[in-house]
N, C-alpha and C positions, 0 to 999 in steps of 0.2 A: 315157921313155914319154910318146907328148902324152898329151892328156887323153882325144881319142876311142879311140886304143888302152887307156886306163887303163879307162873308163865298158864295152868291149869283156870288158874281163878281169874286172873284179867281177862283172860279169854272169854270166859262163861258171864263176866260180868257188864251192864250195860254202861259202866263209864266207859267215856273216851280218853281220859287221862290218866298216865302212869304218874308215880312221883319219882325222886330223884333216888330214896332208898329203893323204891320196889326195882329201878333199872339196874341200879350198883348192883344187886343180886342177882340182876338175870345176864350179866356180861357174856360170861362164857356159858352160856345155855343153847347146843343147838337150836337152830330154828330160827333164832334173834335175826333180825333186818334192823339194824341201827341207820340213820340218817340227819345227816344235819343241812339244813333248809336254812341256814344263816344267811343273811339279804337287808336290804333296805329299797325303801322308797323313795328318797332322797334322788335329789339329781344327780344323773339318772338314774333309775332304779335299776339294780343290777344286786344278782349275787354275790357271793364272800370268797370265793374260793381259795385266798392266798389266807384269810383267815383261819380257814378250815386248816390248811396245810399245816400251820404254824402250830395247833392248838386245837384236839377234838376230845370227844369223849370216846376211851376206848372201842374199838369195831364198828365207826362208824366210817359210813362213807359218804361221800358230797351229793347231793341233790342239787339240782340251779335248776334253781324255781321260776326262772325267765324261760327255761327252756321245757323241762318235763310235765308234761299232762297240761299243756297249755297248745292251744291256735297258732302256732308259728305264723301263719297268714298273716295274720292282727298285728300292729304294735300296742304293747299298751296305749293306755288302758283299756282299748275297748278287744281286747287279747280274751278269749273264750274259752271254757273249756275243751280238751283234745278229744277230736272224734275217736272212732274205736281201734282203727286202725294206730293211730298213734299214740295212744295209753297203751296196747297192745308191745310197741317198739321200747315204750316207758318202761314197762313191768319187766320185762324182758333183759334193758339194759340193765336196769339196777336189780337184778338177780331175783326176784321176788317171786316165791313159788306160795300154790293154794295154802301149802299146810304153814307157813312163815307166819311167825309175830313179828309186825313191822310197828316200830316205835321211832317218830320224827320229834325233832324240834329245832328251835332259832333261838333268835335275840331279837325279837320285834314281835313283842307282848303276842307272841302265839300266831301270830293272822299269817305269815308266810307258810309253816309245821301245818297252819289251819286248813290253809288252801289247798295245798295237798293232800289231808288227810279227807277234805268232802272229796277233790276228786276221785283219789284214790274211792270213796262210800260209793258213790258217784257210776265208778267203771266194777262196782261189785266186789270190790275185796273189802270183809268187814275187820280183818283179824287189823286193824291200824288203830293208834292210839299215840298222843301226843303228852310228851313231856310236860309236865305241869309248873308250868317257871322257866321253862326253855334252859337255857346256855349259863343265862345270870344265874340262875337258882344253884345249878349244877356247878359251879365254880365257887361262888360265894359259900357253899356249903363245903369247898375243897373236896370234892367230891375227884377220882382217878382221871387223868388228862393225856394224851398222847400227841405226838405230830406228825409229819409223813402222810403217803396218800394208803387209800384200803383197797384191797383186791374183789373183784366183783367177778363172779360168774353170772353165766346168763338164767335168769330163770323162765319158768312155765307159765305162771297165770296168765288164764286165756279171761279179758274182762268180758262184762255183761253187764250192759247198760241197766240204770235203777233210774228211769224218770222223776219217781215223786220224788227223788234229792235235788231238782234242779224246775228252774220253768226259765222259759227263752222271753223274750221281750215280748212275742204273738201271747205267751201263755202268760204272761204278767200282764197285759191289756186287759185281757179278758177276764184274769180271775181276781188281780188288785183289789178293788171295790169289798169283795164278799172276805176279805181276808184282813189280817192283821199283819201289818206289813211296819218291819221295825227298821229305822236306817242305825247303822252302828258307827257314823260318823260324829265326829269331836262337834260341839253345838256352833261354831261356828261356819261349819260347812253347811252342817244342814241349816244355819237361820240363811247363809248365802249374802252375797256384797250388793246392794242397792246401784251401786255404778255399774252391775251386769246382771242383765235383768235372766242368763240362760245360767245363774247359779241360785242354789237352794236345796229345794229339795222334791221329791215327787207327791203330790196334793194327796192327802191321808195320810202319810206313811206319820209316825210318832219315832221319835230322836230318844235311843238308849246308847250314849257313846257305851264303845265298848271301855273304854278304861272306868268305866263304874262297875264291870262284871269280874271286876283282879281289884285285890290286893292291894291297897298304893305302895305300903313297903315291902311286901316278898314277891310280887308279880305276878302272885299265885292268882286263879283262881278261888273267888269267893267259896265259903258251903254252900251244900243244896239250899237250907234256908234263906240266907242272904240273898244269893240268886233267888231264889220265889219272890223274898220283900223288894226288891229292886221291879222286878219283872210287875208283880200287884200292884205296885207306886205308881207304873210308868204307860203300862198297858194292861188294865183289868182283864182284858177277858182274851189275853193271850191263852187261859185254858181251854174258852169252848171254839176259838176260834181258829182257822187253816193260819199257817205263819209261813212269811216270805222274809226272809233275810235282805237286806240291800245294805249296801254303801254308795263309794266312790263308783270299782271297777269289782267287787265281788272277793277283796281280802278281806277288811275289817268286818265283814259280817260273818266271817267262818268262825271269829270270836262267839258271835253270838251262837252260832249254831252248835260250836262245840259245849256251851253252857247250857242250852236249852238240851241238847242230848244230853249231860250229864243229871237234869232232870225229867230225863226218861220224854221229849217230844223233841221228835224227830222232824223238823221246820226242812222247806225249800230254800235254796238260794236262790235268788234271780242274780245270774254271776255278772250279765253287762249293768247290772244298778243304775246310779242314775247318768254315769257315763253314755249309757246307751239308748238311756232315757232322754234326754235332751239332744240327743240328735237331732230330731226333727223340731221343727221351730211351731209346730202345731201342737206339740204337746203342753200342757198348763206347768210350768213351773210356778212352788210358790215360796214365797219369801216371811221369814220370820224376824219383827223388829226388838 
């Protein structure tokens, strides 16, 4: 396949994830919007940027996922997604026009690439698609490397808000209950610490850490299959029922949303999770022993 039939077919197709050969082929393809979203959550959570400098994948340029398509208002974590006007200043900065194939990724098992990639669904651009194995995958396969920063012109996309990608705390009270709501936190977030009684997790929600949805040794994303039997195992009737993604603050559950889209259902994030969820001391935290 050359590369304009390949850049053709991810396009038309409903995955969200490129792999690491389909990118090495599309380098030099007008249109490409490369991006590296490299980050951690570690104290304190901050972007990579001296990383980036040092060591990218050819045509990419920096994303700081502390900064772009996010609430500047907010500190984390209970940091929101960016109203219109400022995904508007987003798109714009990092050059991204209607007709662009924008391909992100990181080094933090997809959820930073991920965040960006719902918001980016989110403010109405579909043409986005995340590296499958991030940063690791694309090195460990020796895959072409550069250093230096990349040149960005401004682009056009004018976004346009897509609701059903997203529900705010009012819309998570109200529709929680009738839905099937998955936290994508490691099980001992969600079982929560006995000596504080405002950790756990929110009452119904079912625990699929996201590192069950990857690979343990390539980082990759599972197949469709495996994703289905994980998903069957954990929450039966994630088919007939509405899905709300949650975590922490609304990154580790882009994991999830990016696997569930790859099996063709298109799930909410509730992006304040249970950050925003325990805010008030009236709401039911519950705890798992």
């Amino acid at each position: 396949m050359s590369p304009s039939d390949l850049r053709r077919d991810i396009l038309a197709r409903s995955s969200p994830l490129v792999s690491a050969e389909e990118l090495e082929l599309l380098l030099k393809q007008p249109g490409l919007k490369l991006f590296d979203v490299r980050g951690t959550w570690s104290s304190p959570a901050r972007a990579l940027p001296d990383d980036y400098e040092m060591s990218h994948i050819p045509g990419a340029a920096f994303l700081d996922w502390t900064r772009r398509f996010i609430d500047q208002s907010k500190a984390l974590p209970l940091a929101s997604v960016a109203d219109r006007d400022a995904a508007r200043s987003a798109f714009k900065a990092l050059g991204i026009n209607a007709t662009d194939l924008v391909v992100l990724y990181d080094n933090y098992h997809h959820m930073l690439a991920g965040r960006v990639w719902w918001a980016m669904r989110y403010w109405g651009f579909d043409n986005v698609r995340v590296l499958n194995g991030g940063w690791v995958r694309w090195t460990k396969l020796q895959k072409p490397v550069t250093s230096g920063t990349a040149e960005v012109s401004q682009g056009d996309f004018e976004p346009v808000q897509r609701g059903d990608w997203r529900t705010s705390l009012e819309g998570f009270i109200e529709n929680h209950q009738k839905s099937c709501v998955i936290d994508a936190r490691g099980s001992a977030g969600y079982a929560g610490n006995a000596d504080d009684p405002r950790t756990g997790h929110i009452p119904g929600s079912l625990n699929i850490p996201f590192s069950e949805l990857l690979d343990r040794e390539t980082g990759l994303f599972l197949n469709r299959d495996a994703l289905s039997d994980v998903l069957d195992e954990k929450t039966p009737q994630w088919r007939e029922r509405p899905i709300i993604a949650t975590c922490g603050s609304g990154y580790a559950a882009t994991v999830t949303l990016l696997a569930l889209t790859e099996l063709g259902n298109e799930a909410r994030l509730f992006d304040g999770s249970f950050s925003a969820w325990k805010q008030d001391p009236a709401r039911p935290v519950e705890q798992t022993r």
